[in-house]
MIPAGU-491973 format. One record per residue (C-alpha): x, y, z; residue in one letter. Coordinates in steps of 0.25 Angstrom, whole numbers, plus 5000, padded with zeros to 4 digits. Each point is the difference from the previous one (the first is absolute). Layout:
! residues N
XYZA ...
! end
This chain:
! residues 329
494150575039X 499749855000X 499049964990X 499349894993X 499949924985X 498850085000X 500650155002X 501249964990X 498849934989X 499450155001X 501250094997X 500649894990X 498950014991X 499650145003X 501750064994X 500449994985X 501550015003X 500749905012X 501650015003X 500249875004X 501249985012X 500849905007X 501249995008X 501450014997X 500649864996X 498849924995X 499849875001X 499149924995X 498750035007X 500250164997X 500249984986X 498949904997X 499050085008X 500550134994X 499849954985X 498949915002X 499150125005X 500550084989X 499549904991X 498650005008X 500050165000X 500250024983X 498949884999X 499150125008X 500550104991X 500850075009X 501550064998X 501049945008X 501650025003X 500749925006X 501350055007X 501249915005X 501350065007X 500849904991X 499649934988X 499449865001X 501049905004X 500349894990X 499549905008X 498550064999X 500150024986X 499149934995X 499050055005X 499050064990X 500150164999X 501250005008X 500650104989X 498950095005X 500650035012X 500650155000X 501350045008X 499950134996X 499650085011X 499650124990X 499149914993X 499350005013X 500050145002X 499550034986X 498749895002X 499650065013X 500150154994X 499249944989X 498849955006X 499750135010X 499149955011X 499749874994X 501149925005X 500449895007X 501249945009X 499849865004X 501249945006X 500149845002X 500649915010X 500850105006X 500150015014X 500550135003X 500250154995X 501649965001X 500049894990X 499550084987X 501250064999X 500850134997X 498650034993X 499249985012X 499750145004X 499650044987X 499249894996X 499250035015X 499550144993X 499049924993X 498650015006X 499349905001X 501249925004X 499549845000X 500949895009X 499749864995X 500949915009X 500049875010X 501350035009X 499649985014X 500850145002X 499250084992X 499650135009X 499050054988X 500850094995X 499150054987X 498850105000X 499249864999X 500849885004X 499349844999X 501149935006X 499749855002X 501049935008X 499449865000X 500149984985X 501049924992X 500450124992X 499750144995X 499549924986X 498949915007X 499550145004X 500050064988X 499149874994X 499050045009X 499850134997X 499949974985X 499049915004X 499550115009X 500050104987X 499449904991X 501249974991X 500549864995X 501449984998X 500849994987X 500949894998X 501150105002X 499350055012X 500049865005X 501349974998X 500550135008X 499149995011X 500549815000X 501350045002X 500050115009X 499249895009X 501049884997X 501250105004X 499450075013X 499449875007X 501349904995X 499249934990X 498949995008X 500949935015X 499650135007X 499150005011X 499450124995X 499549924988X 498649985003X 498849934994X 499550124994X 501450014994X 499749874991X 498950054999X 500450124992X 501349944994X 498949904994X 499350104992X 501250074997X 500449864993X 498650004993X 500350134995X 501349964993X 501149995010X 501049894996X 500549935014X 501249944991X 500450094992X 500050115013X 500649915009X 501249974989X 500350144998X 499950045016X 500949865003X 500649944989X 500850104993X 501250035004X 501150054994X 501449945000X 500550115010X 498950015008X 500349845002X 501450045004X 499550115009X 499049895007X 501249915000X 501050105008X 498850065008X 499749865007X 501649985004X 499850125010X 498949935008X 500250015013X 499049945011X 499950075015X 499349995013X 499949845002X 499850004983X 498750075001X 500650144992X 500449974986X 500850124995X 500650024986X 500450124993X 500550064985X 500950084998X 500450114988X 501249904995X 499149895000X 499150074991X 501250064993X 500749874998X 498649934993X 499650124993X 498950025008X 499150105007X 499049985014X 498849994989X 500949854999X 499749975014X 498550005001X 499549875008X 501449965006X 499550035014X 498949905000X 501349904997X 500449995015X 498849995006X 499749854994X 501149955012X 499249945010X 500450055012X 500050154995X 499150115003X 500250104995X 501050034988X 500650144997X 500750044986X 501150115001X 500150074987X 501050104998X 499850124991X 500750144999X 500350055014X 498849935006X 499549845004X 498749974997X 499449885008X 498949924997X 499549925012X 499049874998X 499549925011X 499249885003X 499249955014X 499750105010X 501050104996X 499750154996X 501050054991X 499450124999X 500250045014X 501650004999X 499750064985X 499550135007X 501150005011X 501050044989X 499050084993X 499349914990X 498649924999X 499049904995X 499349875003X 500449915010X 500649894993X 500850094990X 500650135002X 501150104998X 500950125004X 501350074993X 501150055006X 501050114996X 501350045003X 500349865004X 500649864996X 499449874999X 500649955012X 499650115009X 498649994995X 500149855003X 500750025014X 498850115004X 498949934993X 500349855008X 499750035014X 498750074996X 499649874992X 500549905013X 499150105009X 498750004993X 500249824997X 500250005015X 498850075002X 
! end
């Protein structure tokens, strides 16, 4: 059932136990938004899980409380049976049943079931779901409805919720990034976000193998269709070869896209017995659209899909003529 900050203020402050949720492979905005409205919901006095799939990747590691996240499903299980009726399932920026994992049947039971998210393919899939596709990010959501609950934000909420914002809208070159975006980063800064020291830890610490995966990465790019498709791709001897993971290649997408004459940019990234692909656009093209065609979603200018069973260069030979048809549209 769709609802409003006002419905979600209500059952927020009405439940003394919340399982917080996100989906599987979290990036930036998932994570900050997750711990940054833990943070928000002990301030109020409440008990709060979180629960992740996977552990926190490195990267985000410096995010404070990122050591509360719990992996353990039965952990889970033992906090719900705790609280009786008196709990709570929110799950944040996720877009579909699908992307909470091996879990997400389980974790459904929960009633009420909350859905926080801004993926344009959100089909509202909790018993109340305030799905907001306009926004920059799950996290500029969630500043509201603290806002909307009456809470201020910690310095650690603040840097949580700062960097879930820098990551989801590129530092802010997104044309989801809004006014009222500033607006809110600004009081997250006031609050004692540190713009530097965040961005320095999102962009400026590499290791030296992550370098070196950068630097084998970027030897595969390939341009198509009149150089309006840039496609690069990892592969498991690349990471293998650097001592690296897929945690190491969070951003490289955004690297093709500075090309002038490309619109859309597609990263391959091989995994075991499956391609993940991470699609980002610019101009009029919706990614999203060709996302959904091979069983994916999310916003227009940045989406994704995987694919089992098969190698990178299929995935790239079935993917091409989807991408040509919807730049020729």
């Amino acid at each position: 059932m769709k609802a409003g900050i006002e419905d979600l203020v209500v059952h927020l402050q009405q439940a003394q136990q919340i399982v917080l949720i996100t989906h599987i492979k979290p990036d930036g905005d998932a994570l900050g938004s997750m711990l940054g409205l833990a943070d928000i919901l002990r301030q109020m006095e409440k008990s709060v899980l979180c629960y992740l799939e996977e552990p926190v990747p490195h990267l985000y590691r410096f995010l404070p409380g990122w050591q509360q996240a719990e992996t353990s499903f039965a952990k889970v299980e033992e906090f719900v049976d705790s609280g009786g009726q008196d709990v709570l399932a929110v799950v944040l920026d996720c877009g579909d049943m699908a992307r909470l994992g091996k879990k997400g049947p389980q974790l459904r039971k929960i009633h009420p079931f909350v859905v926080i998210d801004h993926h344009k393919g959100n089909n509202g899939f909790g018993d109340l779901s305030w799905v907001e596709p306009g926004r920059s990010s799950t996290a500029e959501m969630i500043c509201d409805l603290a806002g909307a609950m009456g809470q201020h934000f910690s310095p650690a909420a603040a840097t949580c919720l700062y960097a879930a914002i820098a990551t989801d809208t590129g530092s802010f070159r997104y044309e989801s990034t809004s006014s009222h975006t500033y607006r809110v980063v600004a009081r997250l800064v006031d609050c004692g976000a540190q713009p530097g020291d965040i961005n320095e830890k999102l962009y400026d610490s590499y290791s030296l193998g992550r370098l070196q995966l950068l630097q084998q990465v970027l030897a595969t790019l390939e341009l198509f269709a009149d150089d309006r498709v840039a496609v690069i791709s990892v592969s498991e001897s690349m990471m293998a070869d650097t001592g690296t993971t897929l945690e190491d290649t969070e951003d490289f997408i955004n690297l093709p896209r500075v090309v002038e004459s490309v619109q859309v940019a597609v990263f391959l990234k091989e995994g075991s017995n499956s391609v993940s692909v991470s699609l980002r656009s610019r101009g009029n093209v919706d990614v999203s659209q060709v996302a959904q065609m091979f069983g994916g979603g999310g916003h227009a200018r940045a989406s994704g899909f995987r694919q089992n069973g098969l190698a990178l260069d299929a995935v790239r030979a079935s993917l091409l003529p989807a991408l040509v048809k919807e730049l020729d549209c």
